[in-house]
PDB file with SEQRES, HELIX, SHEET and CRYST1 records, atoms N, CA, C and O in Angstrom:
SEQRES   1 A   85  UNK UNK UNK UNK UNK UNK UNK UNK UNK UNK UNK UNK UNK          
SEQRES   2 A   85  UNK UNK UNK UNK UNK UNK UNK UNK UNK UNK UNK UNK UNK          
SEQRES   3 A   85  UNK UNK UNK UNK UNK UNK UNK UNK UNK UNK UNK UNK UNK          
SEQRES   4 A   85  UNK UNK UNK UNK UNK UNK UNK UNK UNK UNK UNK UNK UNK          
SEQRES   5 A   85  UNK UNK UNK UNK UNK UNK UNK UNK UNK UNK UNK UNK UNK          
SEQRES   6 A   85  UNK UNK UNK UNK UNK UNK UNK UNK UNK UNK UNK UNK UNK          
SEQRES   7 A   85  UNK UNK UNK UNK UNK UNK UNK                                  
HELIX    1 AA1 UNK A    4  UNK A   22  1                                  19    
HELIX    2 AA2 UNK A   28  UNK A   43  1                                  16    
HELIX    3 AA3 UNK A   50  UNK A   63  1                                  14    
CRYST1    1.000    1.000    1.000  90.00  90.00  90.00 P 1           1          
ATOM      1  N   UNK A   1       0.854  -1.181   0.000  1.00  0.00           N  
ATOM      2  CA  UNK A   1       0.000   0.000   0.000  1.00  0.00           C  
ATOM      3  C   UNK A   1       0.896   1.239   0.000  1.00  0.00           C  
ATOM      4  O   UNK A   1       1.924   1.212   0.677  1.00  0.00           O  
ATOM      5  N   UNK A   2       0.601   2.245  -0.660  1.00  0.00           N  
ATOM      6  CA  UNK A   2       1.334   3.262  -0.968  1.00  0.00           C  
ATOM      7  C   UNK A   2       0.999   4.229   0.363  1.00  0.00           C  
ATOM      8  O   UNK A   2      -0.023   4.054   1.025  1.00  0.00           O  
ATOM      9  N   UNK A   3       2.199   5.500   0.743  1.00  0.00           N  
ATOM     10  CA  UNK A   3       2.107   6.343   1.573  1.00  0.00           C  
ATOM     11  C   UNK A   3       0.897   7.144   1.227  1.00  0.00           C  
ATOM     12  O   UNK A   3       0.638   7.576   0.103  1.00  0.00           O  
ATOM     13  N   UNK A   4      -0.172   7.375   2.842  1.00  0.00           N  
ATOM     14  CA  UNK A   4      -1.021   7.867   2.322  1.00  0.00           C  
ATOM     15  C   UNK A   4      -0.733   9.675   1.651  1.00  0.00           C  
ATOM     16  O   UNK A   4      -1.543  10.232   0.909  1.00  0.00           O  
ATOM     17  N   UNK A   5       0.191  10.125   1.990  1.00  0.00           N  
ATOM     18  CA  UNK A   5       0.491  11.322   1.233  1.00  0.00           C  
ATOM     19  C   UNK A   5       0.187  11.492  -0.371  1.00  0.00           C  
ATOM     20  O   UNK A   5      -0.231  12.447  -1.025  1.00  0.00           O  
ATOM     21  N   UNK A   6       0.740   9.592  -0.871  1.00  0.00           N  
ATOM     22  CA  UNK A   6       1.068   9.254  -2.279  1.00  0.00           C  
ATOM     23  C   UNK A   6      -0.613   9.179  -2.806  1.00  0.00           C  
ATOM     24  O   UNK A   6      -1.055   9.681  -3.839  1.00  0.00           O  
ATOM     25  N   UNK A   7      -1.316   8.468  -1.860  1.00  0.00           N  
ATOM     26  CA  UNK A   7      -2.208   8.313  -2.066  1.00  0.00           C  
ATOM     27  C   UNK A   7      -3.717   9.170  -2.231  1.00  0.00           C  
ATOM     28  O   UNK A   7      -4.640   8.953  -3.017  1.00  0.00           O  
ATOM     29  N   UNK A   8      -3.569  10.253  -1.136  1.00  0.00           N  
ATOM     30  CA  UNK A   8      -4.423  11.374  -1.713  1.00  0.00           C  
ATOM     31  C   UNK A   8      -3.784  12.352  -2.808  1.00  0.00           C  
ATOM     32  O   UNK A   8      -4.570  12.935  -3.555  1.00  0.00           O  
ATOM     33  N   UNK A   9      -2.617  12.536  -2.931  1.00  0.00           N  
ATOM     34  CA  UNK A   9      -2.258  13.293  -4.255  1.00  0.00           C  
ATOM     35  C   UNK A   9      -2.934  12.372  -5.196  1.00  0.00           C  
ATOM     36  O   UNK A   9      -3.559  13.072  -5.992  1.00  0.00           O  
ATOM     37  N   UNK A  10      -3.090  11.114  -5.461  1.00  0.00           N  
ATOM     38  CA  UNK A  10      -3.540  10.430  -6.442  1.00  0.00           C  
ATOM     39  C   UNK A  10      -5.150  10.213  -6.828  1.00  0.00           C  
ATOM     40  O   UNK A  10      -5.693  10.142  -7.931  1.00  0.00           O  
ATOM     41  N   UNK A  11      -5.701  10.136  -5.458  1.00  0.00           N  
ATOM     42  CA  UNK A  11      -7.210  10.475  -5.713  1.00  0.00           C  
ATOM     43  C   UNK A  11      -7.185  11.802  -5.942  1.00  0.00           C  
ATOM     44  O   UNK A  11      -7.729  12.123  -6.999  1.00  0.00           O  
ATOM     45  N   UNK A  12      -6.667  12.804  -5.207  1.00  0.00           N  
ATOM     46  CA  UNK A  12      -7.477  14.405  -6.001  1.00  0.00           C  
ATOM     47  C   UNK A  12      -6.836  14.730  -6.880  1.00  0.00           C  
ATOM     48  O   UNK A  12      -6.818  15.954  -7.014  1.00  0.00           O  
ATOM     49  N   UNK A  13      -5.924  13.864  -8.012  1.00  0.00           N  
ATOM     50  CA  UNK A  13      -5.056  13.920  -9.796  1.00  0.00           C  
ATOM     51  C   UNK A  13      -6.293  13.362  -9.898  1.00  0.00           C  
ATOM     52  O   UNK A  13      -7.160  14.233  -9.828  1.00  0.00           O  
ATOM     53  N   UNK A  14      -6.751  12.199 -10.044  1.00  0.00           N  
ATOM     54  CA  UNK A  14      -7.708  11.078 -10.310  1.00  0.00           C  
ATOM     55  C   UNK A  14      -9.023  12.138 -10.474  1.00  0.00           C  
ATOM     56  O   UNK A  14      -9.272  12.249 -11.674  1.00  0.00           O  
ATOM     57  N   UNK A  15      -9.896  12.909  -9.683  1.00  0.00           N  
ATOM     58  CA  UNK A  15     -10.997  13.194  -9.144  1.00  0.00           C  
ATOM     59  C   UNK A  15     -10.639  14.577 -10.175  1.00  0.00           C  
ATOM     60  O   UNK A  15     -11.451  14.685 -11.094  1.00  0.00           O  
ATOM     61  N   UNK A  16      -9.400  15.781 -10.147  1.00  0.00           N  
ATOM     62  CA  UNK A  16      -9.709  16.524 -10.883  1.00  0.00           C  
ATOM     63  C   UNK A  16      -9.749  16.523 -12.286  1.00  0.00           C  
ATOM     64  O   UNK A  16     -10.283  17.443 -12.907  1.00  0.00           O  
ATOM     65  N   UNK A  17      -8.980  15.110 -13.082  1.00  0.00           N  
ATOM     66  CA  UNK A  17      -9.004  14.974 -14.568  1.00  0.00           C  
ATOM     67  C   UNK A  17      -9.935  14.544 -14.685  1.00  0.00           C  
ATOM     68  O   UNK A  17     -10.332  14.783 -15.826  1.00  0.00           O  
ATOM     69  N   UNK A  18     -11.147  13.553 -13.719  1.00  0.00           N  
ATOM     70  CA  UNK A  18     -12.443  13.167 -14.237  1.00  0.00           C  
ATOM     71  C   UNK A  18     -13.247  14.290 -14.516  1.00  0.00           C  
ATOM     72  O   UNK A  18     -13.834  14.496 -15.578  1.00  0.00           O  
ATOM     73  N   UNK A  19     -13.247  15.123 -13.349  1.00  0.00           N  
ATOM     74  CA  UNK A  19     -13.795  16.768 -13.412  1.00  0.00           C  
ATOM     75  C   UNK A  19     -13.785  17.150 -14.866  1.00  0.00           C  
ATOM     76  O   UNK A  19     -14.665  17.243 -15.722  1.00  0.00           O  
ATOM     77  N   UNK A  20     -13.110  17.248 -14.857  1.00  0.00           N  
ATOM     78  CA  UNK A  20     -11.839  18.114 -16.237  1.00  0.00           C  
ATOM     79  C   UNK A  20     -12.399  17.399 -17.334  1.00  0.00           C  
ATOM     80  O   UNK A  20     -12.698  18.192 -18.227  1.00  0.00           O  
ATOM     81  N   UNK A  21     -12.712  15.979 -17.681  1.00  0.00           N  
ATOM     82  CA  UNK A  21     -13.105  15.859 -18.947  1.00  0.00           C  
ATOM     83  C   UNK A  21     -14.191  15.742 -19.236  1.00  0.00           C  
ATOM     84  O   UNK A  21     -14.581  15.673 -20.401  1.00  0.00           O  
ATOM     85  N   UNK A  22     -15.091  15.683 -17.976  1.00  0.00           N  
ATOM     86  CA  UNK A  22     -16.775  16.016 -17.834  1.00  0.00           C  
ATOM     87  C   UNK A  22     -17.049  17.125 -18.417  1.00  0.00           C  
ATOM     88  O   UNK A  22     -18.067  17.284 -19.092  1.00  0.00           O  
ATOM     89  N   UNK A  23     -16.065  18.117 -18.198  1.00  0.00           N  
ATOM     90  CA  UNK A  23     -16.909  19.530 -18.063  1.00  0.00           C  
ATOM     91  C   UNK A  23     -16.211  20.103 -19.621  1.00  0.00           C  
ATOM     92  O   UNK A  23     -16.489  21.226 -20.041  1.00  0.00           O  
ATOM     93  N   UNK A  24     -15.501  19.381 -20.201  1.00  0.00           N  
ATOM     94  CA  UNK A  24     -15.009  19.695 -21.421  1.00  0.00           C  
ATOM     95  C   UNK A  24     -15.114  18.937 -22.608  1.00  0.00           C  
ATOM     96  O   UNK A  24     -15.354  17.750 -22.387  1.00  0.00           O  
ATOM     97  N   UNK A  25     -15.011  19.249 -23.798  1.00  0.00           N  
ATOM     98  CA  UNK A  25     -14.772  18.522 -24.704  1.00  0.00           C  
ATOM     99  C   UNK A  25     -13.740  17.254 -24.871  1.00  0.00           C  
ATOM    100  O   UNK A  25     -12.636  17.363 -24.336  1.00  0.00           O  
ATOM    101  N   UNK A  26     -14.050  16.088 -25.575  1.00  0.00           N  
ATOM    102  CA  UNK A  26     -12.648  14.815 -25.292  1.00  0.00           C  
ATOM    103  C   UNK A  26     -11.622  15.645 -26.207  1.00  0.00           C  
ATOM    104  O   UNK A  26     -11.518  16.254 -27.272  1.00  0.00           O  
ATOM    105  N   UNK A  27     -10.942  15.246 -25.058  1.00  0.00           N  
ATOM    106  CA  UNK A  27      -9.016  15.566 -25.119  1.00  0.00           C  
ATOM    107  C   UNK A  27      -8.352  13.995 -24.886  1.00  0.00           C  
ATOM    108  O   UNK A  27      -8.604  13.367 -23.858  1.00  0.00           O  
ATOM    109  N   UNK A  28      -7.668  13.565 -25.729  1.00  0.00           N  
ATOM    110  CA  UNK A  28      -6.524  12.843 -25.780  1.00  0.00           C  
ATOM    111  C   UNK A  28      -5.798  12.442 -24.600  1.00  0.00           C  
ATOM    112  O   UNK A  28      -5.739  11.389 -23.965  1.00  0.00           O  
ATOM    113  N   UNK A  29      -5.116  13.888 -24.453  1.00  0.00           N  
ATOM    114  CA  UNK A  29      -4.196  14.000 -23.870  1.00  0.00           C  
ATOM    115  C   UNK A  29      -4.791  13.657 -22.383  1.00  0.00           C  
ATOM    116  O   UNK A  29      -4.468  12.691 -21.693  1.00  0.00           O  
ATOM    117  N   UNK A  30      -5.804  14.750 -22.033  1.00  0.00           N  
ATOM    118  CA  UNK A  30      -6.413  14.535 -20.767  1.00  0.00           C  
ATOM    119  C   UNK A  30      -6.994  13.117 -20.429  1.00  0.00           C  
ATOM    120  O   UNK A  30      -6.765  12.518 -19.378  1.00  0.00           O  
ATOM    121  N   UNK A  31      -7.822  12.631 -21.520  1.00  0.00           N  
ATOM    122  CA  UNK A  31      -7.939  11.263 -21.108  1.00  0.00           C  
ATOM    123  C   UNK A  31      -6.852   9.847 -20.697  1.00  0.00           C  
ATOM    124  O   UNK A  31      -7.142   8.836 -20.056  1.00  0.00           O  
ATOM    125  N   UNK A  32      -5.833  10.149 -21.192  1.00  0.00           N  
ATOM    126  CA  UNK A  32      -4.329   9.765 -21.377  1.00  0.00           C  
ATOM    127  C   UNK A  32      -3.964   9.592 -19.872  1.00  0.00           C  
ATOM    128  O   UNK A  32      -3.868   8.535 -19.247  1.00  0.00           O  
ATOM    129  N   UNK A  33      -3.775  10.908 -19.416  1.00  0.00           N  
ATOM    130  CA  UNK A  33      -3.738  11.051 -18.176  1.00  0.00           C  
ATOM    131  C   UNK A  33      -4.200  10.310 -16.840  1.00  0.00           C  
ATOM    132  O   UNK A  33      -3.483   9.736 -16.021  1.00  0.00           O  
ATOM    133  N   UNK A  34      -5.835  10.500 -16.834  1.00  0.00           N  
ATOM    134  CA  UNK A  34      -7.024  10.050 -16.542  1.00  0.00           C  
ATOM    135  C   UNK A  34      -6.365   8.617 -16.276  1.00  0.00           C  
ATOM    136  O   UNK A  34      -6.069   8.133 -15.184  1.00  0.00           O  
ATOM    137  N   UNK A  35      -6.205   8.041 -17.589  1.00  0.00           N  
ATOM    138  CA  UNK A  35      -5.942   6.408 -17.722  1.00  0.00           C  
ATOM    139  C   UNK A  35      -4.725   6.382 -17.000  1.00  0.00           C  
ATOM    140  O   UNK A  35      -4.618   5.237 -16.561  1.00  0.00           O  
ATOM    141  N   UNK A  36      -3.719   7.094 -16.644  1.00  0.00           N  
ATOM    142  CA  UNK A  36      -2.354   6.331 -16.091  1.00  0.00           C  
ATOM    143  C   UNK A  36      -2.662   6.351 -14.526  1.00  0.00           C  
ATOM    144  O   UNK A  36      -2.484   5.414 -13.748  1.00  0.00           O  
ATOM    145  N   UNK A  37      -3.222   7.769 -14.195  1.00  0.00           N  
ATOM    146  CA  UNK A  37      -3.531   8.034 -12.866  1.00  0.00           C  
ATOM    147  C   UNK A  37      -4.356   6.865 -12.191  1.00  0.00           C  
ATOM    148  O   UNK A  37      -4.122   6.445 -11.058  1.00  0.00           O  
ATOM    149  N   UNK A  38      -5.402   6.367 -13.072  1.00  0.00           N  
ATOM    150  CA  UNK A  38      -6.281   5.493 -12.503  1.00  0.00           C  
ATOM    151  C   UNK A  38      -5.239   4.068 -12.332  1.00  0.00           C  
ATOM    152  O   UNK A  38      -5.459   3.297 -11.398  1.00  0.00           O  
ATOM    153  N   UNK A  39      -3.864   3.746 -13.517  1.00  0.00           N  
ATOM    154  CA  UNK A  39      -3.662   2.424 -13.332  1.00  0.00           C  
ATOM    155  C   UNK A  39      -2.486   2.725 -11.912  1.00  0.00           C  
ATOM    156  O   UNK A  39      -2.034   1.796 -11.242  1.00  0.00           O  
ATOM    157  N   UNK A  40      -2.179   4.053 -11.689  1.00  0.00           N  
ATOM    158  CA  UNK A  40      -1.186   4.022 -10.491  1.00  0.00           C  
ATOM    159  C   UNK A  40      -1.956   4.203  -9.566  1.00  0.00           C  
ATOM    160  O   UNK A  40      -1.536   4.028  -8.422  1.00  0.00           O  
ATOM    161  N   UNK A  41      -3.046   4.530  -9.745  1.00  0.00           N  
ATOM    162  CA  UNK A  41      -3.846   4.396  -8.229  1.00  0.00           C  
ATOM    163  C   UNK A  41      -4.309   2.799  -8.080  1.00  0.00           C  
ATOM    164  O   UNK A  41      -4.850   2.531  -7.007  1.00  0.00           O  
ATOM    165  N   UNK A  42      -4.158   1.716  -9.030  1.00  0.00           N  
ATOM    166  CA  UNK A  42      -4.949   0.902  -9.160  1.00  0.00           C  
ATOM    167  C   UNK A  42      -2.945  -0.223  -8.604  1.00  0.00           C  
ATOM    168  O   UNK A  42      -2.619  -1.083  -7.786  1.00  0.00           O  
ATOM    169  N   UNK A  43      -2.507   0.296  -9.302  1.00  0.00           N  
ATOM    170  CA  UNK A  43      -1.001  -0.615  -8.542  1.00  0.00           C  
ATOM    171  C   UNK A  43      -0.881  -0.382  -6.878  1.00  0.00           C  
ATOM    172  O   UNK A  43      -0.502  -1.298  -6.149  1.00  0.00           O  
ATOM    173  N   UNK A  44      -1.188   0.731  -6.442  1.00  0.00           N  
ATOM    174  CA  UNK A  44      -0.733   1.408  -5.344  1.00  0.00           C  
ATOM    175  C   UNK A  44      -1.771   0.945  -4.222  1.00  0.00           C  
ATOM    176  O   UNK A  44      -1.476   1.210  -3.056  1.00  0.00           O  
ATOM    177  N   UNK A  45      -2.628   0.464  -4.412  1.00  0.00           N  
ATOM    178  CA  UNK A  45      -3.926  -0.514  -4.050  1.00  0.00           C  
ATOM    179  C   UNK A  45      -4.163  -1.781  -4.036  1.00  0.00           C  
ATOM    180  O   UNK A  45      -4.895  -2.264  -3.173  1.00  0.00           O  
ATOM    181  N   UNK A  46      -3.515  -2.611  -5.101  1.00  0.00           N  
ATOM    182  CA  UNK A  46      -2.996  -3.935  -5.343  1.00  0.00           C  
ATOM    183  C   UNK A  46      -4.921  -4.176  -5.670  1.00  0.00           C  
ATOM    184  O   UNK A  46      -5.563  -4.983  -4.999  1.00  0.00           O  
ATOM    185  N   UNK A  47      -5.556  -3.342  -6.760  1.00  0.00           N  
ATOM    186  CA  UNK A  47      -7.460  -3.881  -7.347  1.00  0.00           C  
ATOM    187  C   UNK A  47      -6.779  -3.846  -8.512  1.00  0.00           C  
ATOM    188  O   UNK A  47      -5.567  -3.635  -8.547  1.00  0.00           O  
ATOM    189  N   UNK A  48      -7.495  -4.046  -9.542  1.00  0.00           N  
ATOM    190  CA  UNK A  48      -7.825  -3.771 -10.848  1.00  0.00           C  
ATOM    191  C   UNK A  48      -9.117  -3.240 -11.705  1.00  0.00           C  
ATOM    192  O   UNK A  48      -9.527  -3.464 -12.844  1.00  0.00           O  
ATOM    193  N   UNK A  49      -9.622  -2.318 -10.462  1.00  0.00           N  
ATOM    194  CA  UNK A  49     -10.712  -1.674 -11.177  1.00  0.00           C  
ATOM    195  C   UNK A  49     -10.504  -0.182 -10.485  1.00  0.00           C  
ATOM    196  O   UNK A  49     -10.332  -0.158  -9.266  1.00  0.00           O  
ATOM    197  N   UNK A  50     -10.512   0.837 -11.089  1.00  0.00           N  
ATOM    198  CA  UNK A  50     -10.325   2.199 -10.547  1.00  0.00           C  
ATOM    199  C   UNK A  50     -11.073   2.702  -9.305  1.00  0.00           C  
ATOM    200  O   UNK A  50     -10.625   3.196  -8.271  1.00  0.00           O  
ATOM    201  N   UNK A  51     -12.599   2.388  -9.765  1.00  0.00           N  
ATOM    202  CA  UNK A  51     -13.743   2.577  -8.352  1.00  0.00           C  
ATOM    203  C   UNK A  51     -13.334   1.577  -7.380  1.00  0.00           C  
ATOM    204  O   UNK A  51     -13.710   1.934  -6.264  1.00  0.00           O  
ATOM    205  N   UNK A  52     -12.584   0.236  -7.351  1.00  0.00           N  
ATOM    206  CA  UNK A  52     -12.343  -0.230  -6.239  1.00  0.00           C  
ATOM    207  C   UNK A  52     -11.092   0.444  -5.626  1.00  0.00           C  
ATOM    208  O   UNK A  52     -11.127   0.805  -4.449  1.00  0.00           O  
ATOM    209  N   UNK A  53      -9.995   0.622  -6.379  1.00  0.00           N  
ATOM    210  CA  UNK A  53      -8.949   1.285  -5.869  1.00  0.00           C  
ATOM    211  C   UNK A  53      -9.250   2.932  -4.974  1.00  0.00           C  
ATOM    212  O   UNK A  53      -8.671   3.208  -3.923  1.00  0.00           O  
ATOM    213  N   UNK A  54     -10.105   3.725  -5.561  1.00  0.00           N  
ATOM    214  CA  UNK A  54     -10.488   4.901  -4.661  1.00  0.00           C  
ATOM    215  C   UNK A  54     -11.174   4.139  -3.967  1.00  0.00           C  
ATOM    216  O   UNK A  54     -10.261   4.020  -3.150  1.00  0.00           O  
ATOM    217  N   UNK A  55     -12.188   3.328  -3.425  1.00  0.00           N  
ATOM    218  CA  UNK A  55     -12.506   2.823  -2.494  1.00  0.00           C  
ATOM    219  C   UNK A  55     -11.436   2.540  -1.018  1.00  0.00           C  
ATOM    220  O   UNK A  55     -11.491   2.820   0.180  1.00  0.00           O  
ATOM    221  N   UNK A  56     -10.451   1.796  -1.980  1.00  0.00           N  
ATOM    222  CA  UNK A  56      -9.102   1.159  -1.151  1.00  0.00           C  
ATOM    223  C   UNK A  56      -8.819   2.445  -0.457  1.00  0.00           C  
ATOM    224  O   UNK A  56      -9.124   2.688   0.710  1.00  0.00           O  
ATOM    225  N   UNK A  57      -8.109   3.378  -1.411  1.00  0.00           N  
ATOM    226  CA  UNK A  57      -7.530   4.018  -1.144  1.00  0.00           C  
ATOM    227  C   UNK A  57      -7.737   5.213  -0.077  1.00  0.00           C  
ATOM    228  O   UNK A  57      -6.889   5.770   0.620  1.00  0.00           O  
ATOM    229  N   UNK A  58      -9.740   5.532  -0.208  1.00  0.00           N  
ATOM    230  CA  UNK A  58     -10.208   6.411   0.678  1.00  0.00           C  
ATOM    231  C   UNK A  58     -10.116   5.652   2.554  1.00  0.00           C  
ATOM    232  O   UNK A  58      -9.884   6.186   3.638  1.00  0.00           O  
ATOM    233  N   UNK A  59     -10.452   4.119   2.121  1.00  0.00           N  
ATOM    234  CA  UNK A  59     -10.584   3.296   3.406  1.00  0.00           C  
ATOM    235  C   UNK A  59      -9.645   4.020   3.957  1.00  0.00           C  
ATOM    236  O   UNK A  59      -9.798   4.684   4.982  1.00  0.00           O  
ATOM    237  N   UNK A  60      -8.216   3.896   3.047  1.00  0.00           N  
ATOM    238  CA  UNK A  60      -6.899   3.820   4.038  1.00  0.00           C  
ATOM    239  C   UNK A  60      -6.738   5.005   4.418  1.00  0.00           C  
ATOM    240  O   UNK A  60      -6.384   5.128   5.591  1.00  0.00           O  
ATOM    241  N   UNK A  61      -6.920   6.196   3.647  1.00  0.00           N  
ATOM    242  CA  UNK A  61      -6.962   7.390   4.385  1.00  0.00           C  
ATOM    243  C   UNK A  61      -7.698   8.005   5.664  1.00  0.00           C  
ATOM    244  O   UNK A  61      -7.430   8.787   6.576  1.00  0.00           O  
ATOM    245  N   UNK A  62      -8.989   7.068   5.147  1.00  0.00           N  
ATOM    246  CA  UNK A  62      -9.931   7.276   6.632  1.00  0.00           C  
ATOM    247  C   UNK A  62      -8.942   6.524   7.748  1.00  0.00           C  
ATOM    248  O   UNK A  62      -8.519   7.149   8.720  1.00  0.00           O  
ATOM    249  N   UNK A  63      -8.625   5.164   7.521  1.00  0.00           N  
ATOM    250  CA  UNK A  63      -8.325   5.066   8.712  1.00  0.00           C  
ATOM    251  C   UNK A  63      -6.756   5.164   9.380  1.00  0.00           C  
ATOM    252  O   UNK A  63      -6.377   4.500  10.346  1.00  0.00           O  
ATOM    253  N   UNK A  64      -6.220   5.818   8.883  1.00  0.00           N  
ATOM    254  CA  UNK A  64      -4.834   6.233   9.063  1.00  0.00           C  
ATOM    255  C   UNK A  64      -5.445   8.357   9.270  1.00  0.00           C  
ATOM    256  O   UNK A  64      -4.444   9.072   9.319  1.00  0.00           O  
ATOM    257  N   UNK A  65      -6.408   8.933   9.341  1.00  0.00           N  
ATOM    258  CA  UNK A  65      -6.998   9.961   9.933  1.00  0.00           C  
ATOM    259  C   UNK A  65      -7.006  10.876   8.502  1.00  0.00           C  
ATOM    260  O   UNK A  65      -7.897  11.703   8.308  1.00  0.00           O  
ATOM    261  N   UNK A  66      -6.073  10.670   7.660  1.00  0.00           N  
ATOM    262  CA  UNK A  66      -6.466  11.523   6.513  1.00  0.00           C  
ATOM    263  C   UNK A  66      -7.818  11.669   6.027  1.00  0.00           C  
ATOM    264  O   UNK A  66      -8.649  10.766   6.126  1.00  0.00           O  
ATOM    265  N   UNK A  67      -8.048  12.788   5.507  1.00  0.00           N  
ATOM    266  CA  UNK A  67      -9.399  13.286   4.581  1.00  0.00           C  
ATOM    267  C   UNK A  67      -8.931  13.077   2.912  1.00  0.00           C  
ATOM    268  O   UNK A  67      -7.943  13.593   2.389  1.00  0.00           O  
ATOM    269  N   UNK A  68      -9.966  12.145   2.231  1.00  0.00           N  
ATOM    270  CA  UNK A  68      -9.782  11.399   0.768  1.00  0.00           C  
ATOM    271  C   UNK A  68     -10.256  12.145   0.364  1.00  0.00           C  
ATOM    272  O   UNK A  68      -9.728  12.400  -0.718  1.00  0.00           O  
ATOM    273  N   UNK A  69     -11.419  13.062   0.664  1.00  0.00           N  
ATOM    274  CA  UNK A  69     -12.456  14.418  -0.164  1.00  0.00           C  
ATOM    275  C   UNK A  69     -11.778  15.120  -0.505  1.00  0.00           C  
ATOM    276  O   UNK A  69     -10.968  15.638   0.264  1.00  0.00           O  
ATOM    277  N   UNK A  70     -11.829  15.357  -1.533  1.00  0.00           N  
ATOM    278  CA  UNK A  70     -10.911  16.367  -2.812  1.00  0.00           C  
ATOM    279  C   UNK A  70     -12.216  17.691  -3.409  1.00  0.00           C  
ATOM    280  O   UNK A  70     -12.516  18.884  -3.392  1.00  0.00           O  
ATOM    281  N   UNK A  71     -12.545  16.513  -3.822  1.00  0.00           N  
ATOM    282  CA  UNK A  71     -13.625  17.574  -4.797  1.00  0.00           C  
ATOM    283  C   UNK A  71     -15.352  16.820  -4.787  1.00  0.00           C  
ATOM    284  O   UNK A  71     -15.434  15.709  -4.263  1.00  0.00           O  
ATOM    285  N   UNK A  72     -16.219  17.241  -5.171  1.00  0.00           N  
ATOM    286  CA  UNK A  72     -17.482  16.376  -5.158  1.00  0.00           C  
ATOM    287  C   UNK A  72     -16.877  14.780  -5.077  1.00  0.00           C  
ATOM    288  O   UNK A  72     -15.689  14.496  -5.227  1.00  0.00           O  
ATOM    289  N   UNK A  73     -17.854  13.915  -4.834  1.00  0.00           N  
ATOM    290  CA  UNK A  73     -18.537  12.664  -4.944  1.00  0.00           C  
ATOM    291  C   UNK A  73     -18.836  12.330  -6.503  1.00  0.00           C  
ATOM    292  O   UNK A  73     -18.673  11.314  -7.179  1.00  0.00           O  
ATOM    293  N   UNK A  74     -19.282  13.468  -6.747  1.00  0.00           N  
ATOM    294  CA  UNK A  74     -19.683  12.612  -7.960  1.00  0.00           C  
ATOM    295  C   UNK A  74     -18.531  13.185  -9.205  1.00  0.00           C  
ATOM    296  O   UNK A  74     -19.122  13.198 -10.285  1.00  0.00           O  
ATOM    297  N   UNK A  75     -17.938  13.375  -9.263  1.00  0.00           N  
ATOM    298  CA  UNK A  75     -16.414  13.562  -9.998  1.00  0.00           C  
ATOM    299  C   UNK A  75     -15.741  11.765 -10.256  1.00  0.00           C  
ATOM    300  O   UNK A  75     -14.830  11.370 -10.984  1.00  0.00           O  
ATOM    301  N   UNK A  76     -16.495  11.145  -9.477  1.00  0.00           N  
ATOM    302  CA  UNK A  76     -15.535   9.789  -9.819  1.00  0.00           C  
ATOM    303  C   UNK A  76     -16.456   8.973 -10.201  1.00  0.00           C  
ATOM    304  O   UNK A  76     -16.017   8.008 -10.827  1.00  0.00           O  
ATOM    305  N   UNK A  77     -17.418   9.000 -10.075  1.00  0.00           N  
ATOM    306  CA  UNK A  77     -19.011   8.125 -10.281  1.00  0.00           C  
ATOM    307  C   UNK A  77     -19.497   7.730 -11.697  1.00  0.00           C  
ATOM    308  O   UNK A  77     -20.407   6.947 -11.972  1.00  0.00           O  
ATOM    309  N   UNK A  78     -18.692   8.441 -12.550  1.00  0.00           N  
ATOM    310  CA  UNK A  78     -18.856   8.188 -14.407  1.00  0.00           C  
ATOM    311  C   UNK A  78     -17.946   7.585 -15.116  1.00  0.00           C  
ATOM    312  O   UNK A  78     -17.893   7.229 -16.294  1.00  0.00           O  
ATOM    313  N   UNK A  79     -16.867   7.490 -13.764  1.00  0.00           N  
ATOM    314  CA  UNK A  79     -15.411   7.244 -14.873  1.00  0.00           C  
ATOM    315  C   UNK A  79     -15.542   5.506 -15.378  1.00  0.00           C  
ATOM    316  O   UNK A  79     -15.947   4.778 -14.472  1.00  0.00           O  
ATOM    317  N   UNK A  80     -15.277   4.895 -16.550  1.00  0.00           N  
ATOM    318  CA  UNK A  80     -15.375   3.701 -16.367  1.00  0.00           C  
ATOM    319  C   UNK A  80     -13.734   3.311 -16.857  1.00  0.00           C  
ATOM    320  O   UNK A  80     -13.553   2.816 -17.970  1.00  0.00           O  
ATOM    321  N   UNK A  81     -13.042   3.472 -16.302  1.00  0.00           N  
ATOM    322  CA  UNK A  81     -11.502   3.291 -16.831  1.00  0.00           C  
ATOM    323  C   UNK A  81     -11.622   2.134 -15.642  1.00  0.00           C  
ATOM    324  O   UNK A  81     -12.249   2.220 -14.586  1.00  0.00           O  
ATOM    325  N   UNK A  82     -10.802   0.993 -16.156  1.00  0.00           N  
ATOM    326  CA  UNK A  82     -10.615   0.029 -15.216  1.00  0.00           C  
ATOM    327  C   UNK A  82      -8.788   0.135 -15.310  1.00  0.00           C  
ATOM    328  O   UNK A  82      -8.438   1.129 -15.946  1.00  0.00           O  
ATOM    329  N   UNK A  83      -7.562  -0.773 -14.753  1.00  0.00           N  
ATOM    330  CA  UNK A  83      -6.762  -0.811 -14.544  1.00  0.00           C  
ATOM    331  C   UNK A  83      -5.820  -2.116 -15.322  1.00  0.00           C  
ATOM    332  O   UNK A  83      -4.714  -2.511 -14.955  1.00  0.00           O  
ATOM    333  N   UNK A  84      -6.365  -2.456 -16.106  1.00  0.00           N  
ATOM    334  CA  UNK A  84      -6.036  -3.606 -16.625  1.00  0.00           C  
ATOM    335  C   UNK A  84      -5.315  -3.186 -18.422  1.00  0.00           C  
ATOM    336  O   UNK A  84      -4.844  -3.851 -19.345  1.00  0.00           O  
ATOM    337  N   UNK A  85      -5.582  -1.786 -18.176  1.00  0.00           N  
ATOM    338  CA  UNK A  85      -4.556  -1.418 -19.624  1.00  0.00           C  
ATOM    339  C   UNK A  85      -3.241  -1.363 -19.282  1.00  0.00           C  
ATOM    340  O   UNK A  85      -2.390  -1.123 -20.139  1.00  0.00           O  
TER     341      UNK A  85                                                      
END                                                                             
C-alpha cells in the first residue's frame, strides 16, 4: 500500500481529470492522463478496477486519519476506466 500522502495526491489527480473531462470537450491527452492516474492508483492498491482502488484508497486514508475528499462525490461516479490497460 502506498504512503497515504502518495495516495491522496492520487485520488485528487484522479478526481480533478475526471472533473476536467466532464466539463469539457474529449481531449486525448487529458484522457491519457485520466488512464495512467487510474492504473497508479490501481497498482498502489494492489485492485484492478479504478472505483475499487479509490474505495481502497479512501478506506486507508480514513483510517490512518487523513481526509480522501478532494472535490465532489460525484467527480468519480462516471469514470469507467478500469486498470487492466
Amino acid at each position: 500500500m502506498a504512503h497515504p500522502t502518495v495516495l491522496r495526491k492520487l485520488v485528487a489527480r484522479y478526481e480533478e481529470l475526471t472533473a476536467a473531462a466532464s466539463a469539457s470537450a474529449p481531449d486525448p491527452a487529458l484522457t491519457r492522463q485520466r488512464e495512467d492516474t487510474a492504473y497508479t492508483l490501481c497498482v498502489s492498491t494492489g485492485t484492478r478496477d479504478v472505483q475499487d482502488a479509490l474505495r481502497v484508497a479512501r478506506r486507508a486514508l480514513e483510517a490512518g486519519g487523513g481526509s480522501s475528499s478532494t472535490t465532489a462525490p460525484s467527480a468519480t461516479a462516471t469514470s469507467p476506466t478500469d486498470c487492466t490497460a
